[in-house]
TORKOL-4160 file (C-alpha; in steps of 0.2 Angstrom, whole numbers, padded with zeros to 4 digits, m for minus):
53
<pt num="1" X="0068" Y="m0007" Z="0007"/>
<pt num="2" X="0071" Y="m0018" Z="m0008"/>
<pt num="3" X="0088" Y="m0010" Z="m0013"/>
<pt num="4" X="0095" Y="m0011" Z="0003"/>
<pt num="5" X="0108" Y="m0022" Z="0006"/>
<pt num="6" X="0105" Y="m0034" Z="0019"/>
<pt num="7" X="0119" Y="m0040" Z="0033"/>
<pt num="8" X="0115" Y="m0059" Z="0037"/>
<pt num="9" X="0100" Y="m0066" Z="0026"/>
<pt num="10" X="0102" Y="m0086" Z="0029"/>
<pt num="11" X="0101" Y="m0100" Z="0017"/>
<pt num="12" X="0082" Y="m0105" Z="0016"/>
<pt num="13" X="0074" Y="m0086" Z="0023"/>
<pt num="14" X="0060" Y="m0082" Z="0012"/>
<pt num="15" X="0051" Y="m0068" Z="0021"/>
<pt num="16" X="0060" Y="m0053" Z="0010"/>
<pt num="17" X="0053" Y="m0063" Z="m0006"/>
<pt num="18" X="0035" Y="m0065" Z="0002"/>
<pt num="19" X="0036" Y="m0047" Z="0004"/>
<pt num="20" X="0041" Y="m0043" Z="m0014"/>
<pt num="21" X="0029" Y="m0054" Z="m0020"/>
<pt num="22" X="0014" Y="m0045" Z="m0008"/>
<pt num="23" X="0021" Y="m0029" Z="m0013"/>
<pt num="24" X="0019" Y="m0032" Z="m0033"/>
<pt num="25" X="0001" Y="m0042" Z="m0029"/>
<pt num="26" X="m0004" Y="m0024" Z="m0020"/>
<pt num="27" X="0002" Y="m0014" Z="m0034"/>
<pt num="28" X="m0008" Y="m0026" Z="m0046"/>
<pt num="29" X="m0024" Y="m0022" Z="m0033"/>
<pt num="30" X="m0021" Y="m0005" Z="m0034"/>
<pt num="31" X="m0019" Y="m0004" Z="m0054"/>
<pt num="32" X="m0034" Y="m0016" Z="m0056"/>
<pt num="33" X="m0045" Y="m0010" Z="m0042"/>
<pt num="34" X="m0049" Y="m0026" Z="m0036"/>
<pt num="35" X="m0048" Y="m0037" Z="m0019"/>
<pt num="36" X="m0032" Y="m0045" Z="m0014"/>
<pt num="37" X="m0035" Y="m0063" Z="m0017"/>
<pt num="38" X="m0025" Y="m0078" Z="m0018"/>
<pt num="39" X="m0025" Y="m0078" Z="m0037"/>
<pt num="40" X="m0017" Y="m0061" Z="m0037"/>
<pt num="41" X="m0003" Y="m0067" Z="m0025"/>
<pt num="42" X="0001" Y="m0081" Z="m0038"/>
<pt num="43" X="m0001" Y="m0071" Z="m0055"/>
<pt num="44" X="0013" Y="m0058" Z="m0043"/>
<pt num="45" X="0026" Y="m0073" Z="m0042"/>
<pt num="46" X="0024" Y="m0076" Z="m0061"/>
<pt num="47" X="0025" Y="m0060" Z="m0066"/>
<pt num="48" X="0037" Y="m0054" Z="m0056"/>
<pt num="49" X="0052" Y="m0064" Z="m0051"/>
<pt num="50" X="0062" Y="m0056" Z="m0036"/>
<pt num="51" X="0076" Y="m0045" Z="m0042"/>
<pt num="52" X="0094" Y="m0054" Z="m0041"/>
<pt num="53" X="0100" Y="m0042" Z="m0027"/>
Protein backbone atom coordinates (compact mmCIF):
# COMPACT_ATOMS: atom_id res chain seq x y z
CA UNK A 1 0.00 0.00 0.00
CA UNK A 2 2.86 2.32 0.62
CA UNK A 3 4.29 2.35 -2.94
CA UNK A 4 1.10 3.09 -4.43
CA UNK A 5 0.58 6.20 -5.85
CA UNK A 6 -2.19 8.07 -4.44
CA UNK A 7 -4.86 10.16 -6.84
CA UNK A 8 -5.98 13.27 -4.51
CA UNK A 9 -4.14 13.40 -1.02
CA UNK A 10 -4.96 17.02 0.32
CA UNK A 11 -2.82 19.57 2.00
CA UNK A 12 -2.75 18.72 5.73
CA UNK A 13 -4.05 14.66 5.37
CA UNK A 14 -2.13 12.82 7.85
CA UNK A 15 -3.85 9.44 8.16
CA UNK A 16 -1.17 7.60 5.28
CA UNK A 17 1.77 8.84 7.84
CA UNK A 18 -0.21 7.62 11.01
CA UNK A 19 -0.28 4.48 9.22
CA UNK A 20 3.32 4.28 8.25
CA UNK A 21 4.32 5.24 11.59
CA UNK A 22 1.74 2.09 13.22
CA UNK A 23 3.16 -0.15 10.69
CA UNK A 24 7.03 0.53 11.63
CA UNK A 25 5.89 0.62 15.71
CA UNK A 26 4.15 -3.01 14.86
CA UNK A 27 7.30 -4.25 13.16
CA UNK A 28 9.29 -2.96 16.20
CA UNK A 29 6.66 -5.00 18.41
CA UNK A 30 7.06 -7.97 16.44
CA UNK A 31 11.03 -7.75 16.38
CA UNK A 32 11.22 -6.85 20.09
CA UNK A 33 8.28 -9.00 21.42
CA UNK A 34 6.82 -6.59 23.27
CA UNK A 35 3.41 -4.58 23.79
CA UNK A 36 2.43 -1.80 21.58
CA UNK A 37 2.74 1.22 23.69
CA UNK A 38 2.83 4.90 23.19
CA UNK A 39 6.75 4.97 23.59
CA UNK A 40 7.08 2.50 20.68
CA UNK A 41 4.77 4.80 18.42
CA UNK A 42 7.13 7.67 19.05
CA UNK A 43 10.65 5.81 18.81
CA UNK A 44 8.56 4.64 15.17
CA UNK A 45 8.35 8.46 14.13
CA UNK A 46 12.21 8.97 15.08
CA UNK A 47 13.43 6.22 13.52
CA UNK A 48 11.66 6.05 10.64
CA UNK A 49 10.58 9.16 8.68
CA UNK A 50 7.92 8.50 5.97
CA UNK A 51 9.31 7.84 2.64
CA UNK A 52 9.35 11.00 0.17
CA UNK A 53 6.82 9.32 -2.25
Amino acid sequence: MFTKEFAVIREGEVLIIELWYQYNARKLVRERKLELTEQLLEEARVAFPPPTN
